[in-house]
C-alpha beads as a LAMMPS data file, in Angstrom:
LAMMPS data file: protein, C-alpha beads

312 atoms
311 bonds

1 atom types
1 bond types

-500.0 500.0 xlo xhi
-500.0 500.0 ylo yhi
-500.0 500.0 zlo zhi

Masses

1 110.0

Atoms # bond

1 1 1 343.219 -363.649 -331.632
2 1 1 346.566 -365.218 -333.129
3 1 1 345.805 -363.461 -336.663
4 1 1 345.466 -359.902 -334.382
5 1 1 348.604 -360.953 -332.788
6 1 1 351.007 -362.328 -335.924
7 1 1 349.718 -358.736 -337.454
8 1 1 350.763 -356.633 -335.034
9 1 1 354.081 -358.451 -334.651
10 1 1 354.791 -357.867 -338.609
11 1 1 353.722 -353.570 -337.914
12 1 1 356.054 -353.733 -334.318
13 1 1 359.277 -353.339 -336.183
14 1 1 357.840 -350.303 -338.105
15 1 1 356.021 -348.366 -335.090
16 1 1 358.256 -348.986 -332.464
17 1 1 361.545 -349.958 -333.494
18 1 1 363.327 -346.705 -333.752
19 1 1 366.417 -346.705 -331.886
20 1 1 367.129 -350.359 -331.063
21 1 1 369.549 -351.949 -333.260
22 1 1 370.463 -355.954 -333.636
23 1 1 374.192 -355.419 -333.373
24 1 1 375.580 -353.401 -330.728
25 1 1 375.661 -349.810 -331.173
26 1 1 378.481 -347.802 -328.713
27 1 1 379.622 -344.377 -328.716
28 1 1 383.344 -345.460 -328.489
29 1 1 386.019 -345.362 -330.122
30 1 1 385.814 -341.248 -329.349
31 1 1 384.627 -338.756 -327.099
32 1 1 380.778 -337.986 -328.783
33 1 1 377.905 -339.397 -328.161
34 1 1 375.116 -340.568 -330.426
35 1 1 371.902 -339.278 -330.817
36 1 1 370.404 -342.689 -330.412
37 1 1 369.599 -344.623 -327.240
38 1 1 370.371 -348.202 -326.794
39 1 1 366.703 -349.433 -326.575
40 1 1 364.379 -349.715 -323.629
41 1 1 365.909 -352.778 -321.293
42 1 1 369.196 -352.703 -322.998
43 1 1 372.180 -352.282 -320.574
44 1 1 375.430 -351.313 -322.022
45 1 1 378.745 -351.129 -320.449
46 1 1 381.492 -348.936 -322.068
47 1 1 384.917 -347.839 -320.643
48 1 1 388.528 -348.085 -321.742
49 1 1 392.527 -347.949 -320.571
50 1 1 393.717 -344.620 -321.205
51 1 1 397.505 -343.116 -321.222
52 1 1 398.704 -339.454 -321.705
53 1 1 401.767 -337.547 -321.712
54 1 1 401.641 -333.949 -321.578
55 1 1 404.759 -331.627 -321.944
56 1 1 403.961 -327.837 -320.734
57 1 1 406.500 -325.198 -322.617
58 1 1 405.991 -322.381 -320.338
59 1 1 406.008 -323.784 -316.794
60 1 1 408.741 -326.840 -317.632
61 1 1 406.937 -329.593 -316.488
62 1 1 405.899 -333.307 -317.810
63 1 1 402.975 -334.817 -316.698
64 1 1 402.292 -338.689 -317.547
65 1 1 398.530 -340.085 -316.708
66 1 1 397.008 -343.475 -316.663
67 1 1 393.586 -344.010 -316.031
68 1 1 389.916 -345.682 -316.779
69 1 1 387.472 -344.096 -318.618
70 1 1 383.512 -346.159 -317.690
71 1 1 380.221 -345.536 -318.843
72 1 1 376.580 -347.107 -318.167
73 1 1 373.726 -347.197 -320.277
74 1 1 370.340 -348.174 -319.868
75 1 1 367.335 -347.778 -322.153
76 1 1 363.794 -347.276 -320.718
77 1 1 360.540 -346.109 -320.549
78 1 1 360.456 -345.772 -324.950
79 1 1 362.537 -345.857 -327.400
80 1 1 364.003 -342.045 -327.389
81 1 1 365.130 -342.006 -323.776
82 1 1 368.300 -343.302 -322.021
83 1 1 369.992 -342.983 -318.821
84 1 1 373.495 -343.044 -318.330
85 1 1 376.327 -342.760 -316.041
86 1 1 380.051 -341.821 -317.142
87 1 1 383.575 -340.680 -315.544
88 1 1 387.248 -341.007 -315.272
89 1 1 389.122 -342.547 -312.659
90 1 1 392.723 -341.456 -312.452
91 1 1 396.477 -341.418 -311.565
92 1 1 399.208 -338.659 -312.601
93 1 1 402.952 -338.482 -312.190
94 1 1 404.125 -334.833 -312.230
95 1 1 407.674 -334.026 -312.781
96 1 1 408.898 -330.140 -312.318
97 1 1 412.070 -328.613 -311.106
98 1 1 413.314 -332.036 -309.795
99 1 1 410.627 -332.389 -307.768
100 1 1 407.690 -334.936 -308.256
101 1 1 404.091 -334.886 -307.233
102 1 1 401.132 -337.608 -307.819
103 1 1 397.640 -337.025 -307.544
104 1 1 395.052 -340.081 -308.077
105 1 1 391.011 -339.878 -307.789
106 1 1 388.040 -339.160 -310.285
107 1 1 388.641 -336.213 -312.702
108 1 1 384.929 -336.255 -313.219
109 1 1 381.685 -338.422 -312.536
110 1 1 378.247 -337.632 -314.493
111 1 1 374.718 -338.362 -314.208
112 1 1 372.342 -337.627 -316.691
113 1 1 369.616 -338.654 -319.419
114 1 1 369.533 -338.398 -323.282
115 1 1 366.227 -337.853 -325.275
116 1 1 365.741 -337.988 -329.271
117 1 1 363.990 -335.024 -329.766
118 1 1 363.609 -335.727 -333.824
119 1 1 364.472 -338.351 -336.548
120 1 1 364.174 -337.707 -340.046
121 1 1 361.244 -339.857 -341.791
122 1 1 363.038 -341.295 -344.297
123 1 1 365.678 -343.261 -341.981
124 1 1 362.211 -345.472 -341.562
125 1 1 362.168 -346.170 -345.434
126 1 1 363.014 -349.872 -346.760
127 1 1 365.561 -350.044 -349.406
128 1 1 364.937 -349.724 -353.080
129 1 1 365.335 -353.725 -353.890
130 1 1 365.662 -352.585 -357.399
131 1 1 368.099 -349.552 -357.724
132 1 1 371.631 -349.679 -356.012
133 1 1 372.351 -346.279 -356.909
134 1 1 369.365 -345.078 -354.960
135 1 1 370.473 -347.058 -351.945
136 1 1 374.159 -345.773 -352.645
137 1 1 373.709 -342.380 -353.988
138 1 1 374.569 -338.887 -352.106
139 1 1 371.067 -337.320 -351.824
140 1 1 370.626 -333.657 -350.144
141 1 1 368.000 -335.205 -347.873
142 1 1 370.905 -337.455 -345.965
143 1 1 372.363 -334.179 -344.613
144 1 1 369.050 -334.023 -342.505
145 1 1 370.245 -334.834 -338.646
146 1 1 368.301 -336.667 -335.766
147 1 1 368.777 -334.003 -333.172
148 1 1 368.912 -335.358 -329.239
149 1 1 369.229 -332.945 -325.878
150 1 1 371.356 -334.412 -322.995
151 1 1 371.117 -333.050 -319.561
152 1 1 373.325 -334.348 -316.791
153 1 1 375.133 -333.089 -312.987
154 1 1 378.820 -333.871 -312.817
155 1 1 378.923 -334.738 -308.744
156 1 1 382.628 -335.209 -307.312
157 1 1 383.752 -336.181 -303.889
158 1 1 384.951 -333.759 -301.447
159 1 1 389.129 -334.400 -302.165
160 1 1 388.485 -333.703 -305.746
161 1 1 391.223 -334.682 -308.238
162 1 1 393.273 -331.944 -309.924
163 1 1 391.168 -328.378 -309.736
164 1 1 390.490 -327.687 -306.867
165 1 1 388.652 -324.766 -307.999
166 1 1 386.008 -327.410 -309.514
167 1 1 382.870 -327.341 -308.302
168 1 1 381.531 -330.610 -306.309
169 1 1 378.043 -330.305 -308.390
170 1 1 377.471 -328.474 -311.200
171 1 1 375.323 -329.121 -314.210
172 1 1 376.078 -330.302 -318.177
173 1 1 374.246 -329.569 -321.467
174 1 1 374.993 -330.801 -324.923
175 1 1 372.885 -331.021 -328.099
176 1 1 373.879 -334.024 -330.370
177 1 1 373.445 -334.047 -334.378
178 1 1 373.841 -337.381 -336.157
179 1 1 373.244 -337.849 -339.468
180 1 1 374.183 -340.472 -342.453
181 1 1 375.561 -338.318 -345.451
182 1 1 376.522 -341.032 -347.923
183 1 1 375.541 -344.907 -346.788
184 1 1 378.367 -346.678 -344.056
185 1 1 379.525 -342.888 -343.239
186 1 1 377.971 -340.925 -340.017
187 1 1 378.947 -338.272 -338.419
188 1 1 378.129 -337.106 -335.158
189 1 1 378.237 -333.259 -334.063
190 1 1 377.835 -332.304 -330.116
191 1 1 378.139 -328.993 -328.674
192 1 1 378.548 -328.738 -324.919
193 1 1 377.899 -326.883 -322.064
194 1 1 379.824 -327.986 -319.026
195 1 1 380.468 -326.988 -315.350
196 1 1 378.779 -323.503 -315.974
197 1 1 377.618 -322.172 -312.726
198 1 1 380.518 -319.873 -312.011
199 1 1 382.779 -318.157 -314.331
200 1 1 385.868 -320.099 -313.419
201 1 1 384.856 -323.552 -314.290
202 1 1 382.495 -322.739 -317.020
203 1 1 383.752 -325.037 -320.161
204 1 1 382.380 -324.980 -323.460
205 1 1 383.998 -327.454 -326.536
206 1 1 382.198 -329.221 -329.345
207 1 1 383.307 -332.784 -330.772
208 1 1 382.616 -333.683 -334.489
209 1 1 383.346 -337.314 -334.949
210 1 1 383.305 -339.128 -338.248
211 1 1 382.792 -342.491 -338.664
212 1 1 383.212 -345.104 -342.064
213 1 1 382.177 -348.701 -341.569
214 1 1 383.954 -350.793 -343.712
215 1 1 382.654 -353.093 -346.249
216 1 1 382.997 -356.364 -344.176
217 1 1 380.986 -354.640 -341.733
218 1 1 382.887 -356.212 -338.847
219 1 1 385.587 -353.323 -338.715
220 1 1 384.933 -349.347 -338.641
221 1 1 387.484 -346.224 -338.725
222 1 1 387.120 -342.726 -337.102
223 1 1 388.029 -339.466 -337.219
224 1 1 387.462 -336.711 -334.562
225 1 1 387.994 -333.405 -333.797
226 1 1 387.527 -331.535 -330.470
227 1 1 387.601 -328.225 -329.339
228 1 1 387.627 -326.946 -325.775
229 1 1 387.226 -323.538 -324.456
230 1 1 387.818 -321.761 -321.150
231 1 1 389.389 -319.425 -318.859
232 1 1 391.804 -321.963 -317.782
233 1 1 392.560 -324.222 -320.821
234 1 1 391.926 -324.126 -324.678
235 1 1 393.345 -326.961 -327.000
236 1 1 392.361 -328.154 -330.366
237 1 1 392.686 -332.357 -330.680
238 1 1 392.154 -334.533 -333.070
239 1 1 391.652 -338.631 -332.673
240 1 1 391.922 -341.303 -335.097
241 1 1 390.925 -344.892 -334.329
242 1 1 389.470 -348.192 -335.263
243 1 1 386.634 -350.425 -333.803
244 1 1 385.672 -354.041 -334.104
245 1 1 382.464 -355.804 -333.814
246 1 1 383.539 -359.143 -332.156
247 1 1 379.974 -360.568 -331.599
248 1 1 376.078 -358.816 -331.702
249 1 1 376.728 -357.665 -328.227
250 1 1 380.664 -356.789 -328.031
251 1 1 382.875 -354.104 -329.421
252 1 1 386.346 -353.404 -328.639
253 1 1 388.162 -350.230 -330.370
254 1 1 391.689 -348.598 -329.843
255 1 1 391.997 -344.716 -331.200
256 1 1 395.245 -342.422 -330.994
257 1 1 395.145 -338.919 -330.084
258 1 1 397.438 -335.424 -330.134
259 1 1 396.722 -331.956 -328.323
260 1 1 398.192 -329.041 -331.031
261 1 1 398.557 -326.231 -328.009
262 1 1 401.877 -326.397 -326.323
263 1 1 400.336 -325.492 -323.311
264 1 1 400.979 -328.342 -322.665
265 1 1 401.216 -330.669 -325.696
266 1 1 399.364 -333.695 -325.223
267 1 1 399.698 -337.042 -326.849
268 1 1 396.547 -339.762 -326.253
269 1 1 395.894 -343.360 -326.718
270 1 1 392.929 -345.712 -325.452
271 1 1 392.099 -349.900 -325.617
272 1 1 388.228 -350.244 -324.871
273 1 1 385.448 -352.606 -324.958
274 1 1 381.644 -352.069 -324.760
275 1 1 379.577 -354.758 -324.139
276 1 1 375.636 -354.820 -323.861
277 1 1 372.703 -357.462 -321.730
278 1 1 370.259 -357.229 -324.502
279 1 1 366.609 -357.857 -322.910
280 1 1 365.015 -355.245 -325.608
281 1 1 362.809 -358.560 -326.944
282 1 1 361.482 -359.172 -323.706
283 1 1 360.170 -355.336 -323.713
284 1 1 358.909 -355.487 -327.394
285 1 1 356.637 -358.990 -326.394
286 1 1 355.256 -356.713 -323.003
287 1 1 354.222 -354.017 -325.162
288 1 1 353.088 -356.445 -327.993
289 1 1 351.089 -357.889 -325.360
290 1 1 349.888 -354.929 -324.339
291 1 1 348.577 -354.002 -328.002
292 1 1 347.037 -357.101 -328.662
293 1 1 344.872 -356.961 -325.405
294 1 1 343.515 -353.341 -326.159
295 1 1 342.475 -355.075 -329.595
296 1 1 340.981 -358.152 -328.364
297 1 1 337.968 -358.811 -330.044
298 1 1 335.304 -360.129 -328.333
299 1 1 333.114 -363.064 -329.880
300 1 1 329.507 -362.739 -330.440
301 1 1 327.127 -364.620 -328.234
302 1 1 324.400 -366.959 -329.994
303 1 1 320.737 -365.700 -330.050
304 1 1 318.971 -368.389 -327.602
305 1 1 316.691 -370.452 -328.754
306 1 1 312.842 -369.302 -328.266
307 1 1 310.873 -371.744 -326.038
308 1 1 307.442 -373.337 -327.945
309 1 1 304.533 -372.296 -326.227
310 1 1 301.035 -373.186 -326.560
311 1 1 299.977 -370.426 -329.434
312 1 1 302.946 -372.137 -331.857

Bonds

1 1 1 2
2 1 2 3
3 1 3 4
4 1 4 5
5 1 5 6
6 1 6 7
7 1 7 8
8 1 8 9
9 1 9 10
10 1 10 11
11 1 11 12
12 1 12 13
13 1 13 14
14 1 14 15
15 1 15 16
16 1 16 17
17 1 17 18
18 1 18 19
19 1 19 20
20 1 20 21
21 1 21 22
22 1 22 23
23 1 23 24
24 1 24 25
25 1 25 26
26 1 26 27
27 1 27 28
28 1 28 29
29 1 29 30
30 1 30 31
31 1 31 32
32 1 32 33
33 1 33 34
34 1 34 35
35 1 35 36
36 1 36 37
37 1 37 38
38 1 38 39
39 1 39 40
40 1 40 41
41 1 41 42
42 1 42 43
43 1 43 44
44 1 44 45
45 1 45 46
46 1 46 47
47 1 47 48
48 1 48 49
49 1 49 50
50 1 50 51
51 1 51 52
52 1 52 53
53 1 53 54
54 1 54 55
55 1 55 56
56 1 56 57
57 1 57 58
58 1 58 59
59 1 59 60
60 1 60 61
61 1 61 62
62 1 62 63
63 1 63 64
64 1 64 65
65 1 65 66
66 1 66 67
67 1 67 68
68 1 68 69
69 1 69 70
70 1 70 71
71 1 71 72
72 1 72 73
73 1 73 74
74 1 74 75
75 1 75 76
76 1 76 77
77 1 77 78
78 1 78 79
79 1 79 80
80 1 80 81
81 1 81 82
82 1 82 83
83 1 83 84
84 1 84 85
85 1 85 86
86 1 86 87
87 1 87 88
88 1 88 89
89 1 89 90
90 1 90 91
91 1 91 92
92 1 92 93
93 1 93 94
94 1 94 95
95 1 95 96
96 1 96 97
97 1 97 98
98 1 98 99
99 1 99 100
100 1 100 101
101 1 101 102
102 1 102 103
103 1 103 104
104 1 104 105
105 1 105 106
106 1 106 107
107 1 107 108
108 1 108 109
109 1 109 110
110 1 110 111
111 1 111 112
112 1 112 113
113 1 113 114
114 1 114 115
115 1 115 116
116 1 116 117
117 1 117 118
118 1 118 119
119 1 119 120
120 1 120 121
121 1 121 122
122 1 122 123
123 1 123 124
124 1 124 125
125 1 125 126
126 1 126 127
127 1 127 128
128 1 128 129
129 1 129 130
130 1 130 131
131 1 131 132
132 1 132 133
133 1 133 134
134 1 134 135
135 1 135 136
136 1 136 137
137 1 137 138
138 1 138 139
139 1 139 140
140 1 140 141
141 1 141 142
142 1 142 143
143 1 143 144
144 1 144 145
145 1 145 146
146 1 146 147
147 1 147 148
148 1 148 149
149 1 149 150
150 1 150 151
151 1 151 152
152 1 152 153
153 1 153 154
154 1 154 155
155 1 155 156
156 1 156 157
157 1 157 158
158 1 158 159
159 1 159 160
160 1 160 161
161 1 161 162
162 1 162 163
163 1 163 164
164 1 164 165
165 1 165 166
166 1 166 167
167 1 167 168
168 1 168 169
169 1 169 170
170 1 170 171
171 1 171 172
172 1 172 173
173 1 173 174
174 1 174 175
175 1 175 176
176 1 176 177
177 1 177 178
178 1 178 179
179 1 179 180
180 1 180 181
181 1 181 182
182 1 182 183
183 1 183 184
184 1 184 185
185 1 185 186
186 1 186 187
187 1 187 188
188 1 188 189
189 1 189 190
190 1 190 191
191 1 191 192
192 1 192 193
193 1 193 194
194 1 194 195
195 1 195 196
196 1 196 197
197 1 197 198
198 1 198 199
199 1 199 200
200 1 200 201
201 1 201 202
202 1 202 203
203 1 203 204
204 1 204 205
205 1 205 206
206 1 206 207
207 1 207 208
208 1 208 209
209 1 209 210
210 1 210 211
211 1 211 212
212 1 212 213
213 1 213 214
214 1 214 215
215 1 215 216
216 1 216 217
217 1 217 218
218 1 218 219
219 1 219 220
220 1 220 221
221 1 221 222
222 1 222 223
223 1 223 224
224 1 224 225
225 1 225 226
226 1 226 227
227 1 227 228
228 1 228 229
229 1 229 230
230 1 230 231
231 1 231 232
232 1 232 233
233 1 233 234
234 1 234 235
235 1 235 236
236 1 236 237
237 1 237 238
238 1 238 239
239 1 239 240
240 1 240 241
241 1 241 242
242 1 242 243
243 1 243 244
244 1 244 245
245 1 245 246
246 1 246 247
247 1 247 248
248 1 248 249
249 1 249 250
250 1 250 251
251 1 251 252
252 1 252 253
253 1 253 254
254 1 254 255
255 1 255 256
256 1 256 257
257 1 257 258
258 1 258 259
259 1 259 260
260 1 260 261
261 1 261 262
262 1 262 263
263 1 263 264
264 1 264 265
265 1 265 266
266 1 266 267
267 1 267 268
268 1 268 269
269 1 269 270
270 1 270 271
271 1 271 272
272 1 272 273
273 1 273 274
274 1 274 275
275 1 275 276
276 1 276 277
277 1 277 278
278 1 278 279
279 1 279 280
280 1 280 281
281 1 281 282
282 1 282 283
283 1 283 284
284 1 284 285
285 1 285 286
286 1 286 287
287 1 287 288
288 1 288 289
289 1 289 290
290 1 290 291
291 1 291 292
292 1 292 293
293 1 293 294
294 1 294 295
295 1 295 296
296 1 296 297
297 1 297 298
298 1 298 299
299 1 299 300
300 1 300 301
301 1 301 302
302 1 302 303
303 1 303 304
304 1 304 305
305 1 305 306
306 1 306 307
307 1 307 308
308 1 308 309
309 1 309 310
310 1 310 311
311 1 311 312
């Protein structure tokens, strides 16, 4: 039994461990989101202190914004599969003609689930203890991405926000590429679908975030782009930021931001933290557990001894 058990415990790590990662793994500083889930019985807590300042050309007006950006995270069920729940919580100071107006509410709340559709093999592969340059080395294969669908329903109150012409339900898409071209660099690639059950609020954008973790390993830098597109409002903008890994289980990140329309021009900055309860051994011993009980092997009974009769 124990030599069933200490074996499958040295193959877990191999069959199972996919996603899961020993130091915490957010999708801030940025806008994307990873392909990866945090881990069945992981929950994660992201969300940040946003300002903005946005100066419209044609119509004359300045606009300044404060808000909080939150997202939830839980992994379940495997190792591919995550639910989460994210949105904005906001207040605006409009000034116009000499006149001022203030709105304050959620710009959006969404509910939805992300699942790793595919993973490249050889992101499974143990180093090369003898070779740095093929642990270090730009090979063609790296370029491969782990590909992950996310489906989700943005759901708003009745006094919505800012649009009114926003609908109170209304679904989101996005397909998420991740891959690791050169070791410490990954960039992440989502395309999105959002809000597209009628023509007016249909918006489409993609987000291509680069990230380098530095050689301490304690500090990482970004780079992002984003487009958005739709009847109402196009803007290209780019972010650049920095994230720290304070402990196994906390992150806290700051990133900058500018808008290069004019309609209006927009200039970004955020503070965040993401923090994560990290039960994932707990699941890892249930399904070890589980494994070693299908494999139990069950002991031979002794022959019983044959009485003497008479005839011996």
């Amino acid at each position: 039994m124990n030599k069933i058990y200490l074996l499958l415990l040295s193959l877990l790590p191999y069959t199972m461990v996919g996603q899961y990662t020993d130091i915490i793994n957010s999708n801030l500083p940025g806008n994307s989101q990873s392909a990866y889930a945090v881990g069945p019985r992981v929950l994660q807590m992201e969300g940040g202190l946003w300002y903005e300042h946005n100066r419209h050309k044609v119509t004359q007006t300045e606009m300044h914004y404060a808000g909080i950006n939150y997202a939830v995270r839980y992994g379940f069920f495997r190792e591919r599969l995550e639910a989460m729940l994210n949105g904005t919580l906001a207040y605006d100071k409009t000034l116009a003609h000499n006149t001022t107006t203030t709105h304050f509410g959620f710009v959006n709340n969404t509910i939805g689930a992300k699942y790793l559709l595919f993973k490249p093999k050889f992101l499974d592969e143990e180093p090369n203890i003898y070779s740095w340059k093929a642990n270090n080395s730009f090979r063609w294969r790296n370029l491969t991405p782990s590909i992950a669908l996310y489906a989700g329903m943005n759901f708003l109150p009745n006094e919505r926000y800012y649009y009114e012409s926003v609908p109170t339900l209304s679904p989101k898409v996005a397909a998420i590429f991740q891959a690791e071209p050169i070791p410490r660099v990954v960039t992440v690639l989502n395309l999105i679908g959002d809000r597209f059950l009628t023509k007016e609020s249909t918006e489409y954008s993609y987000i291509l975030t680069v990230t380098h973790n530095l050689d301490n390993g304690w500090f990482s830098i970004f780079a992002e782009q984003q487009g958005v597109y739709s009847d109402r409002y196009r803007d290209q903008i780019t972010r650049l930021g920095v994230a720290f890994i304070a402990s196994a289980n906390l992150q806290l990140n700051a990133d900058l931001g500018i808008g290069w329309n004019d309609t209006p021009q927009r200039y970004m900055g955020l503070i965040g933290a993401s923090y994560r309860i990290d039960n994932h051994n707990s699941y890892i011993k249930k399904v070890l557990n589980d494994k070693v009980k299908t494999t139990k092997i069950k002991h031979k009974k002794k022959p019983k001894k044959r009485k003497k009769n008479d005839f011996d």
